[in-house]
C-alpha positions as CSV (number, residue, x, y, z in Angstrom):
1,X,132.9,31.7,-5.9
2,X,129.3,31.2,-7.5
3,X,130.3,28.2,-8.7
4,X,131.5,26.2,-5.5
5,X,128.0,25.4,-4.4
6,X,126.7,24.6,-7.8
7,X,130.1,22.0,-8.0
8,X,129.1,21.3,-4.3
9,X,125.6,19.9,-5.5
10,X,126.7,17.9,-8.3
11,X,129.1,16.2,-6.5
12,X,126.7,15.2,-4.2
13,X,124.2,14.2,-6.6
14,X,127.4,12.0,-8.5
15,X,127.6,10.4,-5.0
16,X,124.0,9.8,-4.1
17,X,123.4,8.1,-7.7
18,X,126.5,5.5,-7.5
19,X,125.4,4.7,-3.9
20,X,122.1,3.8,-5.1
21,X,123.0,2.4,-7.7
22,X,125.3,0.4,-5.9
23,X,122.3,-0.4,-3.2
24,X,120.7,-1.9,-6.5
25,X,123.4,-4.2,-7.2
26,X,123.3,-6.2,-3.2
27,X,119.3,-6.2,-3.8
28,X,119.4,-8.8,-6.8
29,X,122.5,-9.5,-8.8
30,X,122.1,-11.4,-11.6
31,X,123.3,-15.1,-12.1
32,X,125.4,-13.8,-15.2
33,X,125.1,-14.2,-18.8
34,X,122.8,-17.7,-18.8
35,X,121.5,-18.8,-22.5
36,X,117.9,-20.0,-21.9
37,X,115.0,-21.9,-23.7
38,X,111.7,-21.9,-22.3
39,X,112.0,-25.2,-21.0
40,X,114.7,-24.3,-18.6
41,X,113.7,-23.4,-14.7
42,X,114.9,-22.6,-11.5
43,X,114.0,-25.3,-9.0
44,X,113.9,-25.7,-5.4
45,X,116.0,-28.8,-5.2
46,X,117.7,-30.3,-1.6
47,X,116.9,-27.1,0.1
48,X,118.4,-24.5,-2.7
49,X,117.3,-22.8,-6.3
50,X,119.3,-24.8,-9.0
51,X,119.3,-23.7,-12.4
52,X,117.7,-26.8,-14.0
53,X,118.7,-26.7,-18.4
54,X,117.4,-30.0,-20.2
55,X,118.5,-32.5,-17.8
56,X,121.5,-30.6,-16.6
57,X,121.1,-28.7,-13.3
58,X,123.4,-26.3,-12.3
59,X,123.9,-24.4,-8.4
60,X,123.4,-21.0,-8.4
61,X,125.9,-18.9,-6.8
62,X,123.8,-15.6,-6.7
63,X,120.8,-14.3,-6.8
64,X,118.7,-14.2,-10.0
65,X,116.2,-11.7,-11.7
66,X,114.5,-12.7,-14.8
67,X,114.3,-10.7,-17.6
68,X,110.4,-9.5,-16.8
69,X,112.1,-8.1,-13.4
70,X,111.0,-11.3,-11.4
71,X,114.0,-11.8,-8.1
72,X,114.9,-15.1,-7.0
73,X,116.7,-15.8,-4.4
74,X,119.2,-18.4,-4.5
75,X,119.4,-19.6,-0.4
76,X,116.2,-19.2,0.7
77,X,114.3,-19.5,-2.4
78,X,112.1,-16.3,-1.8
79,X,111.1,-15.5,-5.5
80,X,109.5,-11.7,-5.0
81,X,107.5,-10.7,-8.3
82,X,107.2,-7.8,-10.2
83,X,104.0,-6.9,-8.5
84,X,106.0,-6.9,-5.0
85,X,104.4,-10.0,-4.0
86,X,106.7,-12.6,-2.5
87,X,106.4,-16.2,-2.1
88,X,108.6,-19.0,-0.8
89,X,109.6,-22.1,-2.8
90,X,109.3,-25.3,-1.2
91,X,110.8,-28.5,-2.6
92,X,110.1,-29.3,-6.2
93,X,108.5,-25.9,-6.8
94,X,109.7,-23.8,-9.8
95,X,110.1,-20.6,-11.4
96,X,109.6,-20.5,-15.3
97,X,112.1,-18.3,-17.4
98,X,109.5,-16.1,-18.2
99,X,108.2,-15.9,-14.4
100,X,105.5,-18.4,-13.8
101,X,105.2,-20.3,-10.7
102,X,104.4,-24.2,-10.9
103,X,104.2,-25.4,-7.9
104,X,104.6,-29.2,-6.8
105,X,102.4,-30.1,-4.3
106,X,98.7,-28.4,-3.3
107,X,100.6,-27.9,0.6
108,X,103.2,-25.7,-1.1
109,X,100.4,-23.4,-3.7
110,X,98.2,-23.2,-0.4
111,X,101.3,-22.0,1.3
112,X,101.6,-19.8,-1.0
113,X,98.3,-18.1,-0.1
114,X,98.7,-18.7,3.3
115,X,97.0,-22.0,3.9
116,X,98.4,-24.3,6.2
117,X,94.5,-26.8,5.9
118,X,96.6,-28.5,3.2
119,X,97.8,-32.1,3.8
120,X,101.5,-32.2,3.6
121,X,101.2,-35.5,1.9
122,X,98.6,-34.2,-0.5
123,X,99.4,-34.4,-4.1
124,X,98.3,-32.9,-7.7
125,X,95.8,-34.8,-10.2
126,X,98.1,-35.1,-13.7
127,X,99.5,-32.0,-14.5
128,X,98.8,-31.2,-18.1
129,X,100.7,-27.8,-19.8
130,X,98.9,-25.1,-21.5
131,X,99.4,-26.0,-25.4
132,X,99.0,-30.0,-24.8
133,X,95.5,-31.9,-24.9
134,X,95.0,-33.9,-21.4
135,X,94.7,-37.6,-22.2
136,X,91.0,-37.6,-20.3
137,X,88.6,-34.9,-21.1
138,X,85.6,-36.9,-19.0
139,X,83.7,-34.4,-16.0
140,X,80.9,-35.9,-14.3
141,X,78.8,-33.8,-12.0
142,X,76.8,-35.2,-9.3
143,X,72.9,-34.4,-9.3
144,X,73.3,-32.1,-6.1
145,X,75.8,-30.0,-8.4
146,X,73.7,-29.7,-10.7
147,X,71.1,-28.3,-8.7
148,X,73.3,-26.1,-6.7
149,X,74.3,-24.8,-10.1
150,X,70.9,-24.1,-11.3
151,X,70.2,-21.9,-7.9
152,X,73.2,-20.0,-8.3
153,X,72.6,-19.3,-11.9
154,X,69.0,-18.0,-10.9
155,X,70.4,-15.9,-8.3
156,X,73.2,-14.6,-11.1
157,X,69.8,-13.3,-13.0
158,X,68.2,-12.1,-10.1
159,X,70.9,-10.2,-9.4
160,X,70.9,-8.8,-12.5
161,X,67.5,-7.8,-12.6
162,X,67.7,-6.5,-8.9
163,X,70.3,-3.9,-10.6
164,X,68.1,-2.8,-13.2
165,X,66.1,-1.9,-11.1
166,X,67.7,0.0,-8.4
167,X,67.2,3.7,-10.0
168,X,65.6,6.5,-8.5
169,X,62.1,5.6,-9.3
170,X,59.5,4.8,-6.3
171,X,57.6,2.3,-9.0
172,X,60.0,0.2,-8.7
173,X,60.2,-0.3,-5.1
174,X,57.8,-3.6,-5.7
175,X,59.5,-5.2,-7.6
176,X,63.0,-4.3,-6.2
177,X,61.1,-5.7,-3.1
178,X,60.1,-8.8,-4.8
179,X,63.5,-9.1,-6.5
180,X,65.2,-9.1,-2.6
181,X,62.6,-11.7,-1.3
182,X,63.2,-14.3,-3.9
183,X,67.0,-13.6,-4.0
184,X,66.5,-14.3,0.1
185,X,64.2,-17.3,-0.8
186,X,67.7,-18.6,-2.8
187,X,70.2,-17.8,-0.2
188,X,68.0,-20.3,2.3
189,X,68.0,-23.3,-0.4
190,X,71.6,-22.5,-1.2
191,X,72.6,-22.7,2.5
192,X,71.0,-26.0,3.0
């Protein structure tokens, strides 16, 4: 008889664990068994995620969640990372095997962040991958960049030095004051 509501509870437990488990499965299921190389990616192609392998592109028939735990989903192309942030991939956008996010236009990564400022018609300079050289290295700054680089790099030591300072010691009240009024001096040239 001391025994029925011990048998009672693990039943119950038995139950609760292959209901969640279940509850697991509808979340993401995977696509299956898929052999991939790192050049393979899920694409957002006519309005749904293919799986694109070489050249060959394949329809996914379920949802997908790469191996670093990464969800895609295969309609709506709603790719919710590992951090619990989810995005939305527009067309030509792409999810990397091992979870990156390259998207094809600047409208979609502004999107992404919740900027709709973004031309839709607005398009990426050359878009070189990490581990390649880009075929033009040449940056020119303008003389107004320059300067406005200069000012911020002052107010970068300023800053620092207004730190230093800022310790429970009533001598250095001057020059914490001094510090403040040239840092305020910066912010007005900076400002333009």
């Amino acid at each position: 008889m001391k025994k029925l509501p011990y048998l009672f509870f693990l039943l119950t437990l038995v139950a609760g664990t292959s209901h969640f488990a279940s509850a697991q499965a509808k979340i993401a299921p995977s696509v299956g068994a898929v052999t991939a190389n790192s050049t393979d990616r899920f694409i957002m192609q006519d309005g749904a995620v293919v799986l694109v392998q070489g050249q060959r592109s394949t329809p996914l028939t379920k949802n997908v969640m790469l191996s670093n735990g990464t969800k895609i989903n295969y309609k709506s192309g709603i790719v919710e990372f590992t951090t619990g942030k989810k995005t939305t991939l527009h067309e030509g956008d792409y999810v990397k095997m091992n979870g990156d996010l390259v998207f094809a236009t600047p409208a979609s990564a502004a999107a992404a962040r919740g900027n709709t400022s973004v031309p839709s018609n607005a398009q990426f300079n050359t878009y070189v991958d990490r581990g390649t050289s880009p075929t033009s290295t040449k940056v020119s700054a303008t003389p107004v960049a320059e300067e406005l680089t200069g000012l911020l790099t002052r107010k970068i030591q300023l800053l620092n030095e207004k730190i230093s300072l800022m310790t429970p010691n009533p001598a250095n009240q001057a020059a914490l004051d001094n510090v403040n009024q040239q840092i305020k001096s910066l912010d007005a040239q900076i400002g333009r």
